[in-house]
C-alpha positions in Angstrom: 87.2 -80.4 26.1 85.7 -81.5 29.2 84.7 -85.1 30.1 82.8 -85.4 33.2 83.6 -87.5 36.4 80.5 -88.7 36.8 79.0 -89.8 33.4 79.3 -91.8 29.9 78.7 -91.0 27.1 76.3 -93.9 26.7 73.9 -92.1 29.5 74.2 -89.0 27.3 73.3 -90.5 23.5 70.6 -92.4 22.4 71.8 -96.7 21.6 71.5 -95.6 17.9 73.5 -92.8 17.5 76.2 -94.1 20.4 76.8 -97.9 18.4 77.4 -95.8 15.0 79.5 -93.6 16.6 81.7 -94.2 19.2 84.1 -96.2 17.4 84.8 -93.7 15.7 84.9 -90.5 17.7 85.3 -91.7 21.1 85.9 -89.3 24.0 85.5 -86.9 21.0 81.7 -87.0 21.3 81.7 -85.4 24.6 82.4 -81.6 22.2 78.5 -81.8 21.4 77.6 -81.0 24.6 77.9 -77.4 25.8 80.8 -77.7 28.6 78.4 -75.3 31.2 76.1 -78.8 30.8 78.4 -81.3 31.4 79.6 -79.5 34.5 76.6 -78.8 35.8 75.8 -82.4 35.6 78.7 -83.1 37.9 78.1 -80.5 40.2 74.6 -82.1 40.9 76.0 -85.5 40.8 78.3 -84.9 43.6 75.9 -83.0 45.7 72.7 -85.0 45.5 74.5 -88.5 44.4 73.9 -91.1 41.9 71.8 -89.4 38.7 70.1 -91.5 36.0 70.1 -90.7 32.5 69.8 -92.8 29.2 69.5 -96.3 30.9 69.2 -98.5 27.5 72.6 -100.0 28.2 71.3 -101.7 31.0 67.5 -102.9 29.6 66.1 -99.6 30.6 63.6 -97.5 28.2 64.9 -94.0 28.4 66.9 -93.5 24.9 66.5 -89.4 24.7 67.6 -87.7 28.0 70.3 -86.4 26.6 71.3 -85.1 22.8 68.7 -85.9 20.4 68.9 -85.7 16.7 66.9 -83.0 15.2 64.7 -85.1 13.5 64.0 -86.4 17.1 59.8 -86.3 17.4 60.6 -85.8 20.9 60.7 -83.3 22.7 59.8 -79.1 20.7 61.2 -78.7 17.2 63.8 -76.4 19.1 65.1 -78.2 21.8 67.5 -77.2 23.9 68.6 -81.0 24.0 69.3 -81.0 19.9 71.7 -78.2 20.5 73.7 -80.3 23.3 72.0 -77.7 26.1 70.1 -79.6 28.0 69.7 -82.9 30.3 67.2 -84.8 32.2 68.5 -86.9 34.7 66.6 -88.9 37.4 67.8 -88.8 41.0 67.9 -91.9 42.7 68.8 -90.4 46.5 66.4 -88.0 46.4 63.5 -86.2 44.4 63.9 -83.8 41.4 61.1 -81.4 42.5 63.6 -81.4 45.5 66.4 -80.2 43.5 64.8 -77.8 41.4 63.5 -76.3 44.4 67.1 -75.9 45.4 67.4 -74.2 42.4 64.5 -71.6 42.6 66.1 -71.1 46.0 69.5 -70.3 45.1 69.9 -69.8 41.4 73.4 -68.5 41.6 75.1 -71.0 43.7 78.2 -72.3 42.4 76.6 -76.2 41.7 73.7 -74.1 39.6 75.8 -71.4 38.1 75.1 -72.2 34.5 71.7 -73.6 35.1 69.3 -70.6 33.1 66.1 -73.2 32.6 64.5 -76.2 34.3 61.1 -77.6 33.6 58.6 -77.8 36.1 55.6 -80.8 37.0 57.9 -84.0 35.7 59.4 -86.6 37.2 62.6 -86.4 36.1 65.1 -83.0 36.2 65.8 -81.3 33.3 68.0 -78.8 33.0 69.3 -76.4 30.6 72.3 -74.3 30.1 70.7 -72.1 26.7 70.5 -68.2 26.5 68.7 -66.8 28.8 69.5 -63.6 30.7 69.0 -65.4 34.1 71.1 -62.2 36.2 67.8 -59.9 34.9 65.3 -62.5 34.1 65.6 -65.1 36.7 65.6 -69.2 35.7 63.4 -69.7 33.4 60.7 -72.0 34.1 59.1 -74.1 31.8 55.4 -76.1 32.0 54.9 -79.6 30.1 51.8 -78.7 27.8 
């Protein structure tokens, strides 16, 4: 199982599901993620520096960057981030539109290897690790409706 460098698992769940959980399962938790994810979100982390993700351990309002239930209203009913594929993170050093250009640019660089979708027009970077034939099909691009 990987456990990334950079992250917690707090930045990752939602308060609710985290305080009912970790007790319990601990480090454990980190198996509902796909591993591509979680070392994806490294490699970004240690190329464009400090990310973002759930902040409500520290007052912030962001609860759902990360796994969300699948009774979640956020987000489609098929979500990549119910199925432990996808992330948003917020960069602090630099922009996302920044990164994800990065990505257009080089899709198959090592740091973006697993990246198949990102979503384009938001303030934040989400990324996405799901089935997609990204060698024939390119990254898949998805618009906020």
């Amino acid at each position: 199982m990987y456990k990334p460098d950079h992250f917690q698992l707090y930045e990752v769940f939602p308060e609710w599901f985290f305080n009912a959980n970790f007790v319990k399962y601990g480090d454990s938790l980190w198996a509902q993620f796909d591993e591509r994810l979680l070392k994806t979100m490294d490699n970004i982390r240690n190329r464009y520096g400090t990310m973002i993700g759930n902040d409500w351990k520290w007052g912030g309002q962001n609860h759902n960057r990360g796994w969300r239930a699948t009774d979640c209203p956020i987000g489609a009913l098929l979500s990549q981030h119910k199925l432990g594929n996808a992330q948003d993170l917020k960069p602090v050093h630099t922009t996302a539109e920044a990164i994800r250009q990065d990505i257009i640019r080089d899709p198959f660089c090592p740091d973006f290897a697993y990246i198949t979708c990102i979503e384009m027009n938001v303030s934040w970077l989400h990324i996405s690790v799901q089935n997609h034939n990204k060698k024939h099909l390119g990254i898949k691009l998805v618009y906020p409706k």
